[in-house]
C-alpha positions as a Markdown table, in Angstrom:
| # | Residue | x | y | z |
|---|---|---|---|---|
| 1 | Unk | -27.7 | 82.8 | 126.9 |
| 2 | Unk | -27.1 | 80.6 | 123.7 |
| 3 | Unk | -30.4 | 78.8 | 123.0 |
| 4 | Unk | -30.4 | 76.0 | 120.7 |
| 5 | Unk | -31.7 | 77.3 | 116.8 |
| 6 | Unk | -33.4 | 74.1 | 116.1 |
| 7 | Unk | -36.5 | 74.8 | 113.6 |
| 8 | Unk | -39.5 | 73.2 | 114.2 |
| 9 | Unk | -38.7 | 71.5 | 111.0 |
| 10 | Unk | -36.4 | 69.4 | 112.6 |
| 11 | Unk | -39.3 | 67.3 | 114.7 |
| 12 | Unk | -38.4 | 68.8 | 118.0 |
| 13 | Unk | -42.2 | 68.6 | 119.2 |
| 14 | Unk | -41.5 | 65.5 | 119.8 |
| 15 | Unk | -38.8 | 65.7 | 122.3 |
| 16 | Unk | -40.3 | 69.1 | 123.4 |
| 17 | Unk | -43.2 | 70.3 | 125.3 |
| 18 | Unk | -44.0 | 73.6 | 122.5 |
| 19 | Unk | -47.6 | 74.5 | 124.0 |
| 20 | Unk | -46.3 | 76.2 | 127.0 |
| 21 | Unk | -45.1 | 79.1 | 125.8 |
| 22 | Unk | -47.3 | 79.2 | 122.1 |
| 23 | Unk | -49.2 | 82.1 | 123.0 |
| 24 | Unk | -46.3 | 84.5 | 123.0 |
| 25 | Unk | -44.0 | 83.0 | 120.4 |
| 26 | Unk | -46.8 | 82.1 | 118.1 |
| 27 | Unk | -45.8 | 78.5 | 117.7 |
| 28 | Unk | -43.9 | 79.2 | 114.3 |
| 29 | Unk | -40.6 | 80.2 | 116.3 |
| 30 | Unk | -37.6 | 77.3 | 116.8 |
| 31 | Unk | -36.3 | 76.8 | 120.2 |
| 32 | Unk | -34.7 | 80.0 | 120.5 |
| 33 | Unk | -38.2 | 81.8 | 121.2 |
| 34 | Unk | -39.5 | 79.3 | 123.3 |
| 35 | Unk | -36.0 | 80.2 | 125.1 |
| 36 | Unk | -36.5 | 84.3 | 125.3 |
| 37 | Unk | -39.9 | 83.8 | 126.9 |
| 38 | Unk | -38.3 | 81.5 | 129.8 |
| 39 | Unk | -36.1 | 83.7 | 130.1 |
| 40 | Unk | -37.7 | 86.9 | 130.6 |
| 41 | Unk | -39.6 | 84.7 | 132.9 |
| 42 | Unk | -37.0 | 84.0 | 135.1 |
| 43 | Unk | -35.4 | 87.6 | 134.9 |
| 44 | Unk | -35.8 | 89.3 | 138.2 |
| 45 | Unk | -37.5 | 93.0 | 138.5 |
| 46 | Unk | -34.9 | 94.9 | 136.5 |
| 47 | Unk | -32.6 | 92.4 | 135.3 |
| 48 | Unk | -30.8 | 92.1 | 132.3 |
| 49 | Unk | -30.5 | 89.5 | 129.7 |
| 50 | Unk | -27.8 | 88.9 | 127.3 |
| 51 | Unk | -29.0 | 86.9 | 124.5 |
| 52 | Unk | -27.3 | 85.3 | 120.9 |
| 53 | Unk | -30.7 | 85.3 | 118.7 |
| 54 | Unk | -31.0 | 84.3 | 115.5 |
| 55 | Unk | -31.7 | 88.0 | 113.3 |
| 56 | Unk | -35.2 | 86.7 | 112.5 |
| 57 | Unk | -35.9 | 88.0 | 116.2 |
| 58 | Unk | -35.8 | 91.2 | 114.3 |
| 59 | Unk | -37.3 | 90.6 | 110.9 |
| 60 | Unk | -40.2 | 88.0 | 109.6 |
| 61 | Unk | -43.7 | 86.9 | 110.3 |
| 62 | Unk | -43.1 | 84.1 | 112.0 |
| 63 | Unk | -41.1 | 86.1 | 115.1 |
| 64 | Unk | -43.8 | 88.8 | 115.1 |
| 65 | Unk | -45.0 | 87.7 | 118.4 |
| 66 | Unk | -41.9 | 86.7 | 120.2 |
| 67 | Unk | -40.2 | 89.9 | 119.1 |
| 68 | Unk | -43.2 | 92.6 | 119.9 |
| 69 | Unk | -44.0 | 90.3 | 123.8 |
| 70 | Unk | -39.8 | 91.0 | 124.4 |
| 71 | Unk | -39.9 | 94.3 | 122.9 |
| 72 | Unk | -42.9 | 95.2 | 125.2 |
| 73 | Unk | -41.2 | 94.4 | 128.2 |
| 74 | Unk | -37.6 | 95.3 | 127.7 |
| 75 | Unk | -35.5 | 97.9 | 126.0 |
| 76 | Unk | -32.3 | 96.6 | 124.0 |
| 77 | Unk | -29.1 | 97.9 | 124.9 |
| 78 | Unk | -27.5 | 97.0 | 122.2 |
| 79 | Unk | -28.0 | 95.0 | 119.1 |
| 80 | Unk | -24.8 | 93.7 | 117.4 |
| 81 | Unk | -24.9 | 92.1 | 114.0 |
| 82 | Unk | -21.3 | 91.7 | 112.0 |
| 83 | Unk | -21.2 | 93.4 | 108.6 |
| 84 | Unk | -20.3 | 90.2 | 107.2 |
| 85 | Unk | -22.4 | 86.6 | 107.3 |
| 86 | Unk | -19.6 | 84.5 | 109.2 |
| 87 | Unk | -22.4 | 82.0 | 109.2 |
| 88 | Unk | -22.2 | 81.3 | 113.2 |
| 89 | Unk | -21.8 | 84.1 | 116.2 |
C-alpha cells in the first residue's frame, strides 16, 4: 500500500473520521498511521503487508504509538530507505 502523507496540518479532520483509530496512532500521526492500523486490521492470520511509510514510522514522538502497536504485532522483513533524499519513493 501507498497511503496518502497528508498531515493533520492540512485540515483533514474535516473530511476524515480521525477518532477511530486514535488510540493506537496517538492522534498526532497523518493519514498514513491511520492507514497501517486499517491495515493490520484487515491482514489475515499470517499475512503480509507491504507498505511505503513515511521514515517518521521509525523515528519521532509523534509515531511512538503507531510504530511500537505495528512493531508489536509484526516483524519487518525488510526496511528500505535510499542513501540519498530523492524527496518521493
Amino acid at each position: 500500500m501507498n497511503p496518502p502523507f497528508t498531515k493533520i496540518e492540512h485540515g483533514i479532520r474535516e473530511f476524515v473520521n480521525m477518532e477511530r483509530f486514535s488510540d493506537i496512532t496517538g492522534n498526532e500521526v497523518g493519514l498514513w498511521g491511520h492507514f497501517m492500523a486499517l491495515a493490520y486490521e484487515m491482514l489475515e492470520e499470517n499475512g503480509v503487508l507491504g507498505a511505503v511509510i513515511p521514515i517518521q514510522f521509525l523515528r519521532g514522538r509523534e509515531s511512538e504509538r503507531i510504530r511500537r502497536y505495528i512493531l508489536e504485532r509484526m516483524v519487518p522483513l525488510y526496511v528500505v530507505k535510499p542513501v540519498l533524499n530523492y524527496a518521493f519513493s
